[in-house]
Structures are given as structure tokens and as C-alpha cells.
N, C-alpha and C positions, 0 to 999 in steps of 0.2 A: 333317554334324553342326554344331549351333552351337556358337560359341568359349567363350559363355559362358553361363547358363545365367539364368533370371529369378529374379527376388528381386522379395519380397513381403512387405510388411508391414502388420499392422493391429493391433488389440485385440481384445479379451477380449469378443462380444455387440455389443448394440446401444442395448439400455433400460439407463439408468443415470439415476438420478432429474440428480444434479448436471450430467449434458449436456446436460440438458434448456432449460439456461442457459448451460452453458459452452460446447457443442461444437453443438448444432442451433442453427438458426436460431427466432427469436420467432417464438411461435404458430403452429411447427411440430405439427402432429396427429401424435401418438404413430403413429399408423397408416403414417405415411409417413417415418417414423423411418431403417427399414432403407434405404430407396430411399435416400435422403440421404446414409446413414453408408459404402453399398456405392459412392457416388460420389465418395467424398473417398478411402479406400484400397482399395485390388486384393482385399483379403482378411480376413475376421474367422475370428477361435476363436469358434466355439462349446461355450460353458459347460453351458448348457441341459442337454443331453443326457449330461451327466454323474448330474442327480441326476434327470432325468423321461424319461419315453419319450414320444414323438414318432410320429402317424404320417406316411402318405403325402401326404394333402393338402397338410399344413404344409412342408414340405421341398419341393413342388411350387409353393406360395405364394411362399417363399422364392428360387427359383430365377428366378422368373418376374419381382420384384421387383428385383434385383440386375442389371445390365448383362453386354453379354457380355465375357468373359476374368475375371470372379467369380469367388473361390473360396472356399469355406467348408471351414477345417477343422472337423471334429468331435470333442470330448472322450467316448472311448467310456464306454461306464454303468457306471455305478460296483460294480453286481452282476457286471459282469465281472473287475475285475482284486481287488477288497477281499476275498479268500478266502483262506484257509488253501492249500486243495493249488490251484495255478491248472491245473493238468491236468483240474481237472473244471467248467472254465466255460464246456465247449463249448455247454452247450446257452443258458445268459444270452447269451453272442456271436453268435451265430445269431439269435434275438429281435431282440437291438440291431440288427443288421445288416440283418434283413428286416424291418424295420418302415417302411421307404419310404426310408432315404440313397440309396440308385442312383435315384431320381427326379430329384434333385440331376443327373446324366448329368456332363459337365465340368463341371460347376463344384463339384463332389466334391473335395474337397483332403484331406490327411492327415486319418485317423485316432491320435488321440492316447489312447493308452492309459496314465492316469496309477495307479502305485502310491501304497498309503501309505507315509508315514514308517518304519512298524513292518514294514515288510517289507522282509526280507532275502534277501540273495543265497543261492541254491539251484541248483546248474548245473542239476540233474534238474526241479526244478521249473521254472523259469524254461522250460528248453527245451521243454519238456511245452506250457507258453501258446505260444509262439513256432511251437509244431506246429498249433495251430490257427487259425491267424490264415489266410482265405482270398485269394486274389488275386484275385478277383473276387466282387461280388453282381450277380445281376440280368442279369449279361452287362455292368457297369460296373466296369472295374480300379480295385483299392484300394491305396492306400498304407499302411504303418504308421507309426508314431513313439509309442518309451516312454519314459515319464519316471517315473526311479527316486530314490526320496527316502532311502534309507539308504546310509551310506558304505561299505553291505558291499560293495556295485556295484563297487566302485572299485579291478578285480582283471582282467587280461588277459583271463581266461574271457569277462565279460561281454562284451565288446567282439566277442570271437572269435564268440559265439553270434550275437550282432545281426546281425553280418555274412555268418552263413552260413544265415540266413533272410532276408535282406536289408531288415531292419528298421534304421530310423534310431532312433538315440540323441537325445532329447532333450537339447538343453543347455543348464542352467537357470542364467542368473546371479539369483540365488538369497544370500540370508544364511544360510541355515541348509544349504540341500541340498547335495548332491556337484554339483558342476560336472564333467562327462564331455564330451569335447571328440573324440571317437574318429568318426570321417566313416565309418558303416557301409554306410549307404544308397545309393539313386540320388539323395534330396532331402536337405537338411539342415533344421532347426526349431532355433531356436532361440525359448527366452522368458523375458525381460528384465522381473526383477520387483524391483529393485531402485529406480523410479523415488521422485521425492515430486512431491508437491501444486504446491510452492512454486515450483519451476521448469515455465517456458513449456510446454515440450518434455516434460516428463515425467523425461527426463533432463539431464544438461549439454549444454554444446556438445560438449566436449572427448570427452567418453565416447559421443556421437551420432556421432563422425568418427570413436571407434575401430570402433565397433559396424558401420557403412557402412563403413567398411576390411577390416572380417572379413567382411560379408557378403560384397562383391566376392570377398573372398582363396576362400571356398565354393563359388561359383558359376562360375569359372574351373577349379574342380575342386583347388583348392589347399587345404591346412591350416595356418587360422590358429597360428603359435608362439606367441603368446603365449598360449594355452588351456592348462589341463593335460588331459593323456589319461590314461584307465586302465591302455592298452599303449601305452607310447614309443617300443615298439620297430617299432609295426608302422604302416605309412603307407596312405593308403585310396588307390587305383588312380587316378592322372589324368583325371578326365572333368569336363566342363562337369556340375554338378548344379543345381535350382531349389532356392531358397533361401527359407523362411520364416519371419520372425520378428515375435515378437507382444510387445506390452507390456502387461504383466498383472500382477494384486496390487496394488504399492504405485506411488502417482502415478498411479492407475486413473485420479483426475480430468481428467487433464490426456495420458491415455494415446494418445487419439484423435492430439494434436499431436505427439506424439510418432513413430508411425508416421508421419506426412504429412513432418517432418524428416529422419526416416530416408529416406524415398522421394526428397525433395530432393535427398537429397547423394549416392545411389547412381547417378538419373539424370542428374547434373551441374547440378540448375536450382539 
């Protein structure tokens, strides 16, 4: 087993009108965009698939365009998790799921199942979604990772559930959201959306050296103490885990440089 575990960082897509100047190169053809952006970081979120569906071509297109050791996460659709009872989203999840993502083959990364704000913690419910999350499409093993935007989360339960379907905890440095720091997973995500415009990197220096100091601390299989957790009492099991984090929201501008920083200082350049 390896001692410690890879880390990955990128942004949020690829088209962003203001990269078009800040982040690609002059009289780059939108067409050749991804190829570009998938050479500078190991990894993007895709937003995309949050509000459209996608088939199998396109995610074929994308695989083919990106280098090898790629990885795309995907933001699962939004008909999935935005419901009332999440016990009855088996059949939108399934759709999502078999609409061509296992074309992707390895370069498949987390699936990211984001709630809304307005929804609250329900152990019955919550564990109801949690039952239908598959470990495979296609005969291609899948990841989870959820990201819970009300402070009801913020209660051992949660933590305990994630873990015993072995779903990762999103952990959002965030202004408004709960920050959940609880290592459920084999992976961790993290997304850092607190960045601005003004600075190079998206964020500071200072707060890029914490951020590279907690990814290593994840990836060695350790928990960073300066996080808060929902249960303080309970520790996530020693193992080298793969680490992803994305910068996303605010400082979107400037987001691209900011992962390429982050990657700097994780691999010593």
C-alpha cells in the first residue's frame, strides 16, 4: 500500500467567458479549451451535469481529450438530490447514472451529490438516499461525496451514516454553509469557495500553505485539527486516502491559478 495517498486539484468546468483572457492562451479556439485547462490541473468538477444531462458521446469526447491520469469529478443532477423524500430518487439516479458517465472508465472521479440549503437533516431520510447510491455503473466503480448546506448536518448521526455507506463528506470552506470536517470515506473533497478576484492565486499565500498542509495531513490518512467535525469524538481509521480539492464560487476568476498553487506547494515545486 502506498504511504500516502494522491491529491488533486482543479476548478469548477472549463468555459468561463473571463479565461478566455485570464487563464487560456491568445486565440485559443474554445474547441480546444478543455485539452489546455486538462493540462495545466490533474482534475476538474464538473458543474455541467448538475442542471443538463449529458450523453455518452460527450463524456467519450471528454475522456479522449483530457491526458492520461485525468479525472473528472461530476456534480450529480440536480432532479436527484432537490426532493422532498430523497428515498424516491431511485429512478432520476439511475437516468443520471446510465446516461454515458462509466464511458469516462478511469478518469471517472467522485460523484458529487450537492443538497440545498433548505434541506435538513432526517436520519430516515438521508439514509433512504445513502441506500441507493450504486458502487458501480457499467462494470465502472463509483465514488460518492455529499455536500450538505444546512447546519441541521452538524450532529454525530450524520457523520455515522456517511461512514457506514462509505460516502465522503464534503467539506465546504464556505461563508454561509456548515463546514463538516468528519474523514468518512476512502477519498476526501474538499471545495474552497471562499477565494476573490483581486488575488493572483484565488486565495492568499498564507491560507494556500494552510490548505496544502491539510491536504497532505488527508492524504497520509491523518485529520486535519484545525477543522471542526460534527463527531469529535470519533476518529476516521488510519489509511493513505486520494485527496480532492476544487476552487469554486468566489475568485472563480482567478480559480484556475489557484489550483496550479495549490499543486506547487503539495508537490514541493
Amino acid at each position: 500500500m502506498a504511504q500516502i495517498g494522491t491529491i488533486r486539484a482543479g476548478m469548477g468546468g472549463w468555459t468561463f467567458e473571463p479565461w478566455d483572457t485570464s487563464f487560456y492562451p491568445e486565440k485559443l479556439a474554445k474547441a480546444k479549451q478543455l485539452h489546455y485547462a486538462s493540462r495545466q490541473v490533474p482534475t476538474i468538477e464538473v458543474n455541467g451535469t448538475y442542471y443538463s444531462s449529458f450523453k455518452e458521446p460527450t463524456f467519450v469526447k471528454w475522456a479522449n481529450e483530457s491526458p492520461e491520469g485525468f479525472i473528472f469529478s461530476l456534480k450529480g443532477n440536480r432532479f436527484v438530490t432537490n426532493r422532498r423524500v430523497l428515498g424516491e430518487a431511485g429512478e432520476s439516479m439511475m437516468r443520471f447514472l446510465g446516461s454515458g458517465v462509466a464511458a469516462l472508465g478511469d478518469k471517472l472521479g467522485p460523484i458529487l451529490w450537492q443538497f440545498m440549503p433548505t434541506k435538513k437533516f432526517d436520519p430516515d431520510d438521508f439514509e433512504a438516499f445513502l441506500k441507493l447510491l450504486p458502487e458501480k455503473q457499467d462494470g465502472v466503480s463509483l465514488r460518492h461525496a455529499v455536500e450538505v448546506r444546512n447546519d441541521s448536518f452538524i450532529v454525530p448521526e450524520f457523520p455515522a451514516l456517511a461512514r457506514k455507506y462509505k460516502v465522503a463528506i464534503v467539506y465546504a470552506d464556505h461563508e454561509k454553509y456548515p463546514a463538516i470536517a468528519d474523514v468518512t470515506g476512502d477519498f476526501v473533497y474538499a471545495r474552497l469557495q471562499t477565494g476573490k478576484d483581486v488575488n493572483p492565486d484565488c486565495y492568499e499565500p498564507k491560507r494556500l500553505d494552510e490548505w496544502a498542509d491539510r491536504a497532505k495531513t488527508w492524504a497520509t490518512g491523518q485529520e486535519p485539527g484545525s477543522l471542526s467535525k460534527a463527531d469529535q469524538k470519533t476518529s476516521a481509521p488510519a489509511k493513505p486516502r486520494d485527496v480532492f480539492v476544487y476552487f469554486i464560487t468566489e475568485g472563480k476568476v482567478r480559480a484556475p491559478f489557484g489550483a496550479i498553487a495549490l499543486m506547487k506547494r503539495v508537490s514541493g515545486g
